[in-house]
DRENZA-164064 format. One line per 3 residues: their letters; for each residue x, y, z of N, C-alpha, C. Coordinates in steps of 0.2 Angstrom, whole numbers. Layout:
A	X/Y/Z/X/Y/Z/X/Y/Z | ... .
***
This chain:
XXX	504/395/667/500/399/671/494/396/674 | 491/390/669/485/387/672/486/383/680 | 491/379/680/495/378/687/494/381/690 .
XXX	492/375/698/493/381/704/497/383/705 | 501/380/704/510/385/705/513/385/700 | 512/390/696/516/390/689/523/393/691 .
XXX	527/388/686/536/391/686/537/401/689 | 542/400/693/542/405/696/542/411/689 | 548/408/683/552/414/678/544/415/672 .
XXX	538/411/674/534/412/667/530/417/672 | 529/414/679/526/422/681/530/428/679 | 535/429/680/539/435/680/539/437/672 .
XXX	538/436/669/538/435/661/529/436/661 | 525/435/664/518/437/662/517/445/667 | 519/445/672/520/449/675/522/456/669 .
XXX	528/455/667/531/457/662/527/460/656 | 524/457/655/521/457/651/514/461/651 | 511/461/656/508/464/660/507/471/661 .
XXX	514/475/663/517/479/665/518/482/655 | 520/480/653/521/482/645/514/485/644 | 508/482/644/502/483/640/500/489/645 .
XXX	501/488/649/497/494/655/501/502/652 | 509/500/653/510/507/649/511/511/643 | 510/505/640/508/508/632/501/508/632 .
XXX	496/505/636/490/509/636/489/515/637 | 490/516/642/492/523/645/495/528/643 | 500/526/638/504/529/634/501/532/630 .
XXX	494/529/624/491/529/620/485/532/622 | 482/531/628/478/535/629/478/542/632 | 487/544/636/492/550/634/491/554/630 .
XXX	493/549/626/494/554/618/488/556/615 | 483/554/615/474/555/613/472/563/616 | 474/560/622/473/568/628/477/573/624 .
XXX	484/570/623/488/577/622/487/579/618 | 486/576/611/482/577/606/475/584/604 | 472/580/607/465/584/609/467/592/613 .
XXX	472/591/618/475/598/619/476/603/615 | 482/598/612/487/602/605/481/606/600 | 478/601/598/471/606/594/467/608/598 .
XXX	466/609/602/461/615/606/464/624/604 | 473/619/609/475/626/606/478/629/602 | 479/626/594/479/627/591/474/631/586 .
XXX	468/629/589/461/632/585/460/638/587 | 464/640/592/463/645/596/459/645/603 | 456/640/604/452/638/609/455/641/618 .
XXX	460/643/617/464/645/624/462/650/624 | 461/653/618/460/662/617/458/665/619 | 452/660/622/448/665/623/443/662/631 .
XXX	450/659/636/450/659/644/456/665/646 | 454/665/652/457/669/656/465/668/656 | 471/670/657/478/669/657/478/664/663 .
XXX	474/664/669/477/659/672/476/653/671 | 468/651/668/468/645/666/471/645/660 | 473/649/654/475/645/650/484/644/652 .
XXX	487/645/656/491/645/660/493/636/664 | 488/635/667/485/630/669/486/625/663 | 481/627/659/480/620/652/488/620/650 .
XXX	493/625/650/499/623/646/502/620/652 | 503/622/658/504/617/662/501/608/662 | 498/607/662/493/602/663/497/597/657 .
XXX	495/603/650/496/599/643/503/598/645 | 510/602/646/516/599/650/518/592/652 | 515/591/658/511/585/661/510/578/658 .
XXX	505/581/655/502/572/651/508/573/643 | 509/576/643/516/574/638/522/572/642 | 525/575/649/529/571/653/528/563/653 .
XXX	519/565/656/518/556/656/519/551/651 | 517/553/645/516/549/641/524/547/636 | 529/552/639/536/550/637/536/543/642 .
XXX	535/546/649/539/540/655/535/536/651 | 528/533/651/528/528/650/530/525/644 | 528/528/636/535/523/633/541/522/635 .
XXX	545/526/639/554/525/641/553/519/644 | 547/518/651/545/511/655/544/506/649 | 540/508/645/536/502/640/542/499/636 .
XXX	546/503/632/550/499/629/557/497/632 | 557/500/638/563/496/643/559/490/645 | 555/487/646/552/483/650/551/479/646 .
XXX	547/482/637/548/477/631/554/473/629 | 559/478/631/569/478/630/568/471/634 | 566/471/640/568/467/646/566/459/643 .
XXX	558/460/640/555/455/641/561/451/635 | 561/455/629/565/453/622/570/451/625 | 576/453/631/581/451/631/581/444/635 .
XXX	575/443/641/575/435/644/573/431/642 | 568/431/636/565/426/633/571/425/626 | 576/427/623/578/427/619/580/417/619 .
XXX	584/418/623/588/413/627/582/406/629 | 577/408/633/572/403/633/567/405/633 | 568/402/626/559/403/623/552/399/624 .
XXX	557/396/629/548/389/629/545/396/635 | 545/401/637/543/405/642/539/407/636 | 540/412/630/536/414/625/533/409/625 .
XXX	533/404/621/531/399/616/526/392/622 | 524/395/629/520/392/632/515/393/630 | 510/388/630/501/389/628/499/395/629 .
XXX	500/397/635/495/403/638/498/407/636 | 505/410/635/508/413/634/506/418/625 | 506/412/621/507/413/614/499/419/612 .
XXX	494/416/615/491/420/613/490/429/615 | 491/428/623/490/434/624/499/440/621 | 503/436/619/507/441/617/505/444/609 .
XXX	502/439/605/498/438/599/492/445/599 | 492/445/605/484/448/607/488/456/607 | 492/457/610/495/462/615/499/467/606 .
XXX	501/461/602/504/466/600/499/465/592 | 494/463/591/488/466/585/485/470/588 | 484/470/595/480/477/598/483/483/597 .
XXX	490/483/598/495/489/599/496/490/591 | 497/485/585/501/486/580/492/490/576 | 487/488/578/480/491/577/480/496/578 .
XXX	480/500/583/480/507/586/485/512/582 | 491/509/582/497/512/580/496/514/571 | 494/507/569/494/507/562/486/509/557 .
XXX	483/507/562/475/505/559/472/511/557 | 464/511/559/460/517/556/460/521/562 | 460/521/568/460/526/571/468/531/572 .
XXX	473/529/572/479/532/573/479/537/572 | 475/540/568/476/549/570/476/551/576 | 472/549/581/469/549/588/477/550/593 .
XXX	481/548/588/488/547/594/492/553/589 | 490/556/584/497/560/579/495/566/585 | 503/568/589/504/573/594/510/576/591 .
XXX	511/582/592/516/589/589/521/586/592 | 529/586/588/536/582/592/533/574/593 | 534/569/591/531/562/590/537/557/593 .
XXX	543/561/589/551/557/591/549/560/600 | 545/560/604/547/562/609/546/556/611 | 539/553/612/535/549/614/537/542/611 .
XXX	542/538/606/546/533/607/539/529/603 | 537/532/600/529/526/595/531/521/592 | 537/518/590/538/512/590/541/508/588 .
XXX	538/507/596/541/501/599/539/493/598 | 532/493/597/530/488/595/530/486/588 | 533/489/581/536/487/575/538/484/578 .
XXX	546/486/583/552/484/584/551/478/584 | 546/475/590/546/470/592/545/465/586 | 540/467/581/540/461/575/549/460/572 .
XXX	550/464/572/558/462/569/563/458/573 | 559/459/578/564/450/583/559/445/580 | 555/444/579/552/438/575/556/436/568 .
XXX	556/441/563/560/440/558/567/437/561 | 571/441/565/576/439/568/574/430/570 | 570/431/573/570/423/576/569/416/571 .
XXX	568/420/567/564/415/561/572/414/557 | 578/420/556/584/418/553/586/412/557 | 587/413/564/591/408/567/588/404/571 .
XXX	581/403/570/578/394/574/572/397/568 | 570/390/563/564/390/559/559/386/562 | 557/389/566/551/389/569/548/393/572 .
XXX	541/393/571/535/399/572/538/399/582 | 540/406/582/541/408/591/538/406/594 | 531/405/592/523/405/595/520/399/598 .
XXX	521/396/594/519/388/594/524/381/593 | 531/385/591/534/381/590/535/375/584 | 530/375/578/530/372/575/535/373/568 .
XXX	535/368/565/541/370/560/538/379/554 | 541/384/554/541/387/549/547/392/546 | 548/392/540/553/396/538/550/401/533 .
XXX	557/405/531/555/413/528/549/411/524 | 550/408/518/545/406/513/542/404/514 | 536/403/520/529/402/523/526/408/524 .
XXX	530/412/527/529/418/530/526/424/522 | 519/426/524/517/430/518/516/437/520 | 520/440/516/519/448/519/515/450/518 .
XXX	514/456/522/508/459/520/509/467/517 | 509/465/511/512/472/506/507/479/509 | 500/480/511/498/485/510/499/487/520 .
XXX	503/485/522/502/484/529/509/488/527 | 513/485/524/522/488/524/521/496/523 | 516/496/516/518/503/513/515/506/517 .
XXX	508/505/522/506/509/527/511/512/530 | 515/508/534/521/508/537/525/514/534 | 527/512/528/531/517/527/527/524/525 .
XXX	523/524/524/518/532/523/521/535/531 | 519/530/533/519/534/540/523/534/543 | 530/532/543/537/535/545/538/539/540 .
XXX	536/541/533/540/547/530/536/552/531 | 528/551/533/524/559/537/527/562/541 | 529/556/547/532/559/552/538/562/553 .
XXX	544/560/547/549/563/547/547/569/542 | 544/571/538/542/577/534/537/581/538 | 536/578/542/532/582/551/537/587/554 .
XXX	542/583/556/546/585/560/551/589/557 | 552/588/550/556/593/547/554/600/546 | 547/599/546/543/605/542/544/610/550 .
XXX	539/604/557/542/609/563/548/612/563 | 552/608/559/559/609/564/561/616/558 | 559/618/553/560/622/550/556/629/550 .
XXX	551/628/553/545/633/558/549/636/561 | 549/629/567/554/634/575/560/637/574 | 565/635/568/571/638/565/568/645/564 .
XX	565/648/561/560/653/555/558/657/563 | 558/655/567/553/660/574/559/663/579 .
***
């Protein structure tokens, strides 16, 4: 990329890449909005506007839930896309410029997602919104580490047994896929009950 004329396929790959982080940001800043809705109106806060605007806010709140599905459906087709071109040729990952900002791209997302703010994005139906997609992505790393022992990144020699988990990172993890399915179950057993 430092090149004046960098390879045509690493532009399209940063491009790519590009395009990933813009709509998961947007996605994540979606879900923040929709969030802050969902509790307004649940606090009763609609209660007490007139029928047309709160008319309006359900409409609107509609809206930025549409938005924030399309853009995960775009983000993880577009993540799908980058996973599926780079699989094959990796020197496109594993170029200097490259390694960091994807490095960058997914601490930033796996922070948001996992870290101390993520309440910020817990919105009502979760399985709508596609949240992750960015996990996924570490599990191609694993995947990559079975079949070429070397760090994607940098390319230098690493196998499984360098590699140090991060046990209080996992069981995060799993809190928070069994929240959301005991989320979902408990709505899905409301809306049954209504």
């Amino acid at each position: 990329m430092e090149a004046v004329d960098p390879p045509l396929f690493l532009r399209f790959a940063n491009l790519l890449i590009n395009d990933a982080i813009f709509l998961l940001d947007e996605a994540l800043a979606n879900m923040a909005k929709l969030r802050g809705m969902q509790q307004a109106q649940d606090n009763g806060e609609w209660a007490n506007i007139g029928a047309r605007e709160r008319a309006q806010n359900v409409s609107y709140m509609h809206h930025i839930g549409n938005l924030t599905r399309f853009d995960n459906i775009l983000a993880r087709d577009t993540i799908n896309t980058l996973e599926k071109l780079t699989s094959k040729i990796t020197a496109v990952i594993t170029h200097s410029t490259m390694v960091d900002r994807i490095a960058a791209m997914l601490n930033y997302f796996l922070l948001n997602l996992v870290g101390p703010n993520k309440k910020n994005f817990k919105v009502i139906h979760t399985t709508d919104f596609f949240i992750t997609i960015v996990i996924k992505y570490f599990g191609h790393l694993i995947e990559h580490l079975l079949s070429d022992q070397t760090d994607p990144f940098n390319r230098s020699p690493l196998s499984m047994d360098q590699v140090i988990p991060n046990i209080e990172l996992a069981e995060e993890i799993r809190r928070w896929i069994h929240e959301r399915k005991s989320n979902i179950a408990s709505q899905s057993k409301s809306t049954d009950s209504e």
